[in-house]
C-alpha positions as CSV (number, residue, x, y, z in Angstrom):
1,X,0.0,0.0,0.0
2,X,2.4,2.1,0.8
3,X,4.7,1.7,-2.2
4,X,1.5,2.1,-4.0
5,X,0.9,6.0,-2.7
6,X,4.7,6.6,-3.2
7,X,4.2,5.5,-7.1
8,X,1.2,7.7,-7.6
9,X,2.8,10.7,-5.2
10,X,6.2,11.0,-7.4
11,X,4.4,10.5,-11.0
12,X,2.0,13.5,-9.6
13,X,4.9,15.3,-8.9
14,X,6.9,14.3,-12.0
15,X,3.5,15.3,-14.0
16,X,3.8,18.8,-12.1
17,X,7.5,19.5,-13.0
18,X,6.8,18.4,-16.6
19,X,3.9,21.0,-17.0
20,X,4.4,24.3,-18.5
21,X,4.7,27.2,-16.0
22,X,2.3,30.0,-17.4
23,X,3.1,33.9,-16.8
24,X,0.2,36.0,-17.0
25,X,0.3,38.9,-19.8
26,X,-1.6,41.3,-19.1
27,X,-4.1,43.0,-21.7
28,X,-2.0,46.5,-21.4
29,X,0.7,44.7,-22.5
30,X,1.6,45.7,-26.9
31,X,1.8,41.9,-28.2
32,X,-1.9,41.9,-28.0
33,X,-3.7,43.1,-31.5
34,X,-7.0,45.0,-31.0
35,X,-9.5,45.4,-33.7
36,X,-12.9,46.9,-33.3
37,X,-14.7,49.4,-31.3
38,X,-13.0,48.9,-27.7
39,X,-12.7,51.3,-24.8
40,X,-9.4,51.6,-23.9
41,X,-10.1,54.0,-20.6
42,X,-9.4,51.0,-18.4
43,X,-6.2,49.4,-20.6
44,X,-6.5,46.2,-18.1
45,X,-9.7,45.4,-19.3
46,X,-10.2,47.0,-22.3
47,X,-13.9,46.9,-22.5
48,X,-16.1,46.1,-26.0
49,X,-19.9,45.8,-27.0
50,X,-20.0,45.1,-30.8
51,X,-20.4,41.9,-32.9
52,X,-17.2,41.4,-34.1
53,X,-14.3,43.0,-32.2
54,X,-11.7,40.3,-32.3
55,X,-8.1,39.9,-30.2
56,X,-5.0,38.4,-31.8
57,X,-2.0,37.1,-30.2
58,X,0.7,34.6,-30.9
59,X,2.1,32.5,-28.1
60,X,4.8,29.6,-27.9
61,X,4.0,26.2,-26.2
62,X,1.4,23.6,-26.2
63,X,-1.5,25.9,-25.4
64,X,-2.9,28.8,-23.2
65,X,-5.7,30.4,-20.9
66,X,-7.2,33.4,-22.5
67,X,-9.3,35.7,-19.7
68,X,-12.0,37.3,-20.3
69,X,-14.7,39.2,-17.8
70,X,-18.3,39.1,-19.3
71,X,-21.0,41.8,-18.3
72,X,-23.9,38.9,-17.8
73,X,-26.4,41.3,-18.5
74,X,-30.0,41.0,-17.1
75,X,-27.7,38.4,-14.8
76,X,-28.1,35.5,-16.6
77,X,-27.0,36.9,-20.3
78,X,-23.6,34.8,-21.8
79,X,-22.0,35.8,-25.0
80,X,-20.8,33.5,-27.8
81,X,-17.1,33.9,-28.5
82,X,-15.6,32.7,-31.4
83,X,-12.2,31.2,-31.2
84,X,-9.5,30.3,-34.3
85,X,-6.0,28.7,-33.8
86,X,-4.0,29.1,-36.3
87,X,-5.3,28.0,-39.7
88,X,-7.7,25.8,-38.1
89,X,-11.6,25.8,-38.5
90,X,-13.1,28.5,-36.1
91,X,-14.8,27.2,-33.0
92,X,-17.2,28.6,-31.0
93,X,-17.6,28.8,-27.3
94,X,-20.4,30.6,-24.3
95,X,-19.0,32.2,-21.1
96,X,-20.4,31.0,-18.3
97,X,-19.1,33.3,-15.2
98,X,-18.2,37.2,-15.0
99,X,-14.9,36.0,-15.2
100,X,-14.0,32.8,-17.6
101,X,-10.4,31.8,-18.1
102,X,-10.9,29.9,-21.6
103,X,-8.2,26.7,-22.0
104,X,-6.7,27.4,-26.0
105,X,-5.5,23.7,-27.1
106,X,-3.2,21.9,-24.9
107,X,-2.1,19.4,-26.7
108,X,-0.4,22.1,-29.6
109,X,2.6,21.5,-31.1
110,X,5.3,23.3,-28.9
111,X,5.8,25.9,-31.1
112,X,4.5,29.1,-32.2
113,X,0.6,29.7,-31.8
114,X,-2.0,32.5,-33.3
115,X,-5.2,32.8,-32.0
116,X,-7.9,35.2,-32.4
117,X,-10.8,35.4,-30.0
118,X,-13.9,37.3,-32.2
119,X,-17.1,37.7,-30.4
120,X,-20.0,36.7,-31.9
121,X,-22.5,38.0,-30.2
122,X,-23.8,41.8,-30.4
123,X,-23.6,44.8,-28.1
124,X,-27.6,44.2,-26.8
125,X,-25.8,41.0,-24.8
126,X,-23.8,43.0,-23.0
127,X,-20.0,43.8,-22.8
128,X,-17.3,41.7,-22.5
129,X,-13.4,42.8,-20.9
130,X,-10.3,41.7,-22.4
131,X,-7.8,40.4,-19.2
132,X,-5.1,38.8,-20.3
133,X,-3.6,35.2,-21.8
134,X,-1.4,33.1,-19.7
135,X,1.1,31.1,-21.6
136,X,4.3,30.1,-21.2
137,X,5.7,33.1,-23.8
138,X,3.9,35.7,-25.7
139,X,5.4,37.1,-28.7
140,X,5.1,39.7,-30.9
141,X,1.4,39.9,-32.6
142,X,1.7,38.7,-36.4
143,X,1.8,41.1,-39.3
144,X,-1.8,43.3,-39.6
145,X,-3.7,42.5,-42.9
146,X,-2.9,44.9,-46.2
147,X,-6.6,46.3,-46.0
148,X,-9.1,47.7,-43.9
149,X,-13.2,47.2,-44.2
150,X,-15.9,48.5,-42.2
151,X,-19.4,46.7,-42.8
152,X,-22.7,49.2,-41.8
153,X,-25.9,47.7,-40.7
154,X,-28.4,45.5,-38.8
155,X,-28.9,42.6,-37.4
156,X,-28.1,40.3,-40.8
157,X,-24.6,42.5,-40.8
158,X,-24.2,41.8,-37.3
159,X,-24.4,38.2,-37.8
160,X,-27.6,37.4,-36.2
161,X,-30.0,34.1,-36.8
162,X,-27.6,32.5,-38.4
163,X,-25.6,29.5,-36.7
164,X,-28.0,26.6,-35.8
165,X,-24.8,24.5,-34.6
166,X,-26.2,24.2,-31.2
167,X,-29.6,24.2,-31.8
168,X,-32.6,24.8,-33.7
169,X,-34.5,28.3,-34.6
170,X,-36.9,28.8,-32.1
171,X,-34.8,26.7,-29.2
172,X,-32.6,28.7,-26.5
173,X,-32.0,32.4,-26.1
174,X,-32.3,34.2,-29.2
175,X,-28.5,34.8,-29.4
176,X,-27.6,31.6,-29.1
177,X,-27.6,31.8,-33.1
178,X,-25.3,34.7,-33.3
179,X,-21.9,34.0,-35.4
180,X,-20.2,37.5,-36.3
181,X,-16.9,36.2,-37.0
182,X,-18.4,33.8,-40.2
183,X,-20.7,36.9,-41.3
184,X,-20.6,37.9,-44.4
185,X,-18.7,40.6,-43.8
186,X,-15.8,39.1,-41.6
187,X,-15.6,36.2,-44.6
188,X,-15.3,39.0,-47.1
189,X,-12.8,40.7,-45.5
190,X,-10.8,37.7,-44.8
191,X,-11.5,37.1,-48.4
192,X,-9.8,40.4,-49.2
193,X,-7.1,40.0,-46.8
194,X,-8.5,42.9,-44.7
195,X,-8.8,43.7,-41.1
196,X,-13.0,44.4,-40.1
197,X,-15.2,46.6,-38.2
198,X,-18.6,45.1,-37.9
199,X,-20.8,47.8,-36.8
200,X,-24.2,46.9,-36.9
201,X,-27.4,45.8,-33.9
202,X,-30.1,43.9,-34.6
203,X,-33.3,46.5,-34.7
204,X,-31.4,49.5,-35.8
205,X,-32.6,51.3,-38.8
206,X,-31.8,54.5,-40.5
207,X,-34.7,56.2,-40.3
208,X,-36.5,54.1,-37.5
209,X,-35.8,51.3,-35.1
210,X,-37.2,49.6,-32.9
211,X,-36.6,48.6,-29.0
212,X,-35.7,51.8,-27.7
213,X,-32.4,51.7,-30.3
214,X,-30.8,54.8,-31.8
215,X,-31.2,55.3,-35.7
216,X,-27.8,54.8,-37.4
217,X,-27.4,58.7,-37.4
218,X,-27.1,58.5,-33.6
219,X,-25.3,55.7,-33.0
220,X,-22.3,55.7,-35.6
221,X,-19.7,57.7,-33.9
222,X,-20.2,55.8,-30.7
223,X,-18.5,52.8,-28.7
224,X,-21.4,51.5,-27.5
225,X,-23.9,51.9,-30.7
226,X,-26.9,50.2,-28.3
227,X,-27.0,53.1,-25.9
228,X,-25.6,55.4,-28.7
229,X,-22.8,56.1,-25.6
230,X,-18.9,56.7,-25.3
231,X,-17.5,58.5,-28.6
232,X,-15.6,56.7,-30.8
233,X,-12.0,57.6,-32.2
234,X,-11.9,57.6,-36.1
235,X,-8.6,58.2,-36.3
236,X,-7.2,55.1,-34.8
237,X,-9.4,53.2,-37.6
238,X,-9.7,54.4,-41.2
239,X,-11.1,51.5,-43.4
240,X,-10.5,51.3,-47.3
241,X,-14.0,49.9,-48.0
242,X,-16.9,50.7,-46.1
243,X,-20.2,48.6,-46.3
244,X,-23.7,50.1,-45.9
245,X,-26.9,47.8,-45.4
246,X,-29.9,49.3,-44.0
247,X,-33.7,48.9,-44.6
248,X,-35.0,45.8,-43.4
249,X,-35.5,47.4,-40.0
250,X,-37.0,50.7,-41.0
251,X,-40.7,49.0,-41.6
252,X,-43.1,50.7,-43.5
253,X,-40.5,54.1,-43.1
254,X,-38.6,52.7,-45.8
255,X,-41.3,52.7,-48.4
256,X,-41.2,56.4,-48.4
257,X,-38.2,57.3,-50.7
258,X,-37.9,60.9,-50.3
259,X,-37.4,60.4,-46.5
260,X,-35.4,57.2,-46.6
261,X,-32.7,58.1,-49.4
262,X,-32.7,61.8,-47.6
263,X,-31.4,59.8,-44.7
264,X,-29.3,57.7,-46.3
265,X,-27.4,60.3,-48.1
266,X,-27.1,62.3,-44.8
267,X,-25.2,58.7,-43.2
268,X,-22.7,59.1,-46.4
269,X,-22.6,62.8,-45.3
270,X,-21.3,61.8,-41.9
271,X,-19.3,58.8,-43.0
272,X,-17.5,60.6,-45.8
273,X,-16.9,63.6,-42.7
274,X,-14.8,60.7,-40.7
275,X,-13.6,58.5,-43.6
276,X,-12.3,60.9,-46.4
277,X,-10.8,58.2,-48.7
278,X,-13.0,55.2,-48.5
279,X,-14.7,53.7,-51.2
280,X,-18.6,53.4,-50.1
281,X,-20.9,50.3,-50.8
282,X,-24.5,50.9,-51.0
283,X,-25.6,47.2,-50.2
284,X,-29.0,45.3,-50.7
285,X,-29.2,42.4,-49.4
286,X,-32.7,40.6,-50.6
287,X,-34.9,39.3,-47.9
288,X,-38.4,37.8,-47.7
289,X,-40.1,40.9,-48.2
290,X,-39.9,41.3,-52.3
291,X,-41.4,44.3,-52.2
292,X,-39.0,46.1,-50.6
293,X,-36.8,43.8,-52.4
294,X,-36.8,45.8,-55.3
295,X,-37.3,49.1,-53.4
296,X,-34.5,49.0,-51.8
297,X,-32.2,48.3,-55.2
298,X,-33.9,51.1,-56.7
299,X,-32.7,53.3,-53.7
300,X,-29.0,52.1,-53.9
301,X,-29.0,53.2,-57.7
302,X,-30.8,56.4,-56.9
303,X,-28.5,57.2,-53.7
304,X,-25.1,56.2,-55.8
305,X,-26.2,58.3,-58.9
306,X,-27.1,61.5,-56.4
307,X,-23.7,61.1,-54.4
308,X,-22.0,60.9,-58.3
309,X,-23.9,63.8,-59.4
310,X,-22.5,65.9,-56.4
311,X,-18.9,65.1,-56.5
312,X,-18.4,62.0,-55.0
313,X,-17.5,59.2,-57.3
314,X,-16.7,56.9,-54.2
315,X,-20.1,55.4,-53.6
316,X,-21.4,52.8,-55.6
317,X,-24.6,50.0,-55.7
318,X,-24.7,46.6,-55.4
319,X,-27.4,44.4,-54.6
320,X,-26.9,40.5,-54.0
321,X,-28.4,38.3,-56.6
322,X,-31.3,36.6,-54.8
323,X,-32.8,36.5,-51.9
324,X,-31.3,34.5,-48.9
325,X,-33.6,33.4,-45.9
326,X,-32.4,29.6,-44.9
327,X,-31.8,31.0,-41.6
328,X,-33.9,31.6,-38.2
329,X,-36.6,34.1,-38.8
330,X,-35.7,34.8,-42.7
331,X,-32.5,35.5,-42.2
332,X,-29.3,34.0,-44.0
333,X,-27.7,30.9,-42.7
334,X,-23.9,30.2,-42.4
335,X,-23.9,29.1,-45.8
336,X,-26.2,32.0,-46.7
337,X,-23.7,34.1,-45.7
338,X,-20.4,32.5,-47.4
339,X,-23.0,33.2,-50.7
340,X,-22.9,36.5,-50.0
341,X,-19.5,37.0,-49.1
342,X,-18.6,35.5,-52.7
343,X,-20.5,38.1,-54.4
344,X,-19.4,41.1,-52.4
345,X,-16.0,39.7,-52.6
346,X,-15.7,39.7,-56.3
347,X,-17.7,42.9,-56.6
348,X,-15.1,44.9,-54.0
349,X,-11.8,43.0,-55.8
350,X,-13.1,44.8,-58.8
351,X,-13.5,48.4,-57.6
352,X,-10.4,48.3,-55.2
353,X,-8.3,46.3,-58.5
354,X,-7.0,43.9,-55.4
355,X,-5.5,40.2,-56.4
């Protein structure tokens, strides 16, 4: 017996030797790679709302414990975070505390690592804090993409009702399908080899929205685009394509032109005020109303052609070929979405003349 409980005591404490002894990096420190709308005022926990903020970092070893803090809004609201290891397929995980410490691999090659945490879900879930990643070494973040995009919109921009990998529409809290980082316009990006904003809410409209949300108008030059709160530094983000999608949320608004593509122009107005140099896409994406459908194409001509007209030859119309609605309440699904991404893509590799 007691030969036994020797045996187990010195593997334990050969196991412990033989384990990698993490250091905690802290999120202050410059190896970390921030992109999105993040408040910095706190640089321990930087603090972000939006669907698709993402974190890089590289690491050496077999794997890591990223930290993150989670707002749990209403108490009991987790958001969906979206991790990628290197060139593998993206994986998604839920928070379950105010604080998580999230285990990256383990059983990784002991060499150098990339990861990218993305969160997936959108800023009427709450907030969540970058901490810190304890690894054995963190090095130096990997080069930044050649191209910057910004992607404008509601909730099918913000990646909403799309992922039915856990379970069905209708089943579990209505973010539970939320997937920003595989959204049409993170794959585009990607695509495009660009860095992305996603700035978008589920409800928000141009000219109305619903559940107490600011219109776009109100809520663009903010952090927090859900409370249209904390201002928001251009300068430290200056995209080379922005995307516009707006409509679907405006409701009967939207069928009345005058006011809508008065609105809409006013948005380019502000944009062009912050982003001088950016191309601008007037996007239609086609959804289950096919009335509006055809509205709404009509208003991205019209809008281009007026912006043309009056000196800006920047701003150009696209709509997506057909309708996609394979999702939860007719929204895209994940494959939806790579659709879309293909034809925006091909469309933004044209005016941009990138390989």
């Amino acid at each position: 017996m007691f030969t036994f409980v020797a045996t187990n005591a010195l593997f334990a404490y050969a196991k412990a030797l033989a384990a990698p002894a993490y250091k905690l990096y802290t999120a202050n420190n410059r190896s970390f790679q921030y992109t999105g709308r993040i408040d910095f005022s706190d640089p321990m926990k930087p603090k972000f709302w939006s669907s698709g903020v993402y974190v890089r970092m590289r690491f050496k070893g077999k794997g890591a414990e990223v930290i993150v803090n989670d707002q749990m809004l209403y108490g009991n609201s987790h958001n969906y975070i979206d991790i990628t290891i290197d060139d593998q397929k993206p994986y998604r995980i839920q928070t379950t505390d105010i604080t998580d410490n999230i285990k990256i691999g383990g059983d990784l090659d002991n060499k150098p690592h990339t990861v990218t945490i993305c969160k997936d879900t959108e800023a009427g879930i709450g907030y969540l804090e970058f901490v810190g990643l304890k690894c054995e070494k963190l090095l130096d973040p990997p080069p930044r993409p050649k191209h910057k995009m910004e992607f404008i919109g509601t909730s099918i921009t913000a990646g909403a009702d799309m992922d039915r990998s856990l379970y069905p529409c209708n089943f579990g809290e209505w973010y539970g399908h939320h997937n920003a980082n595989l959204s049409y316009g993170a794959l585009t990006a990607k695509a495009l080899d660009a860095d992305f904003m996603i700035t978008a809410i589920s409800g928000i409209g141009l000219t109305n929205s619903c559940c107490s949300i600011p219109t776009m108008l109100k809520a663009f030059d903010k952090i927090n685009t859900r409370t249209d709160s904390l201002q928001w530094n251009f300068s430290t983000y200056q995209p080379d394509v922005v995307s516009i999608c707006l409509g679907e949320s405006d409701g009967a608004v939207a069928a009345d032109s005058a006011k809508f593509c008065g609105d809409y122009v006013n948005l380019i107005g502000v944009i062009r005020r912050y982003y001088p140099k950016a191309d601008i896409v007037c996007l239609s994406i086609p959804t289950s109303d096919v009335r509006m459908n055809g509205s709404f194409k009509r208003y991205m001509v019209g809008i281009s052609d007026y912006m043309n007209a009056h000196g800006d030859t920047k701003v150009y119309p696209f709509s997506i070929a057909k309708a996609y609605t394979s999702g939860c309440n007719d929204h895209p699904d994940m494959g939806d979405h790579a659709l879309i991404a293909n034809e925006l893509t091909e469309y933004i590799r044209k005016i941009k003349k990138w390989k």
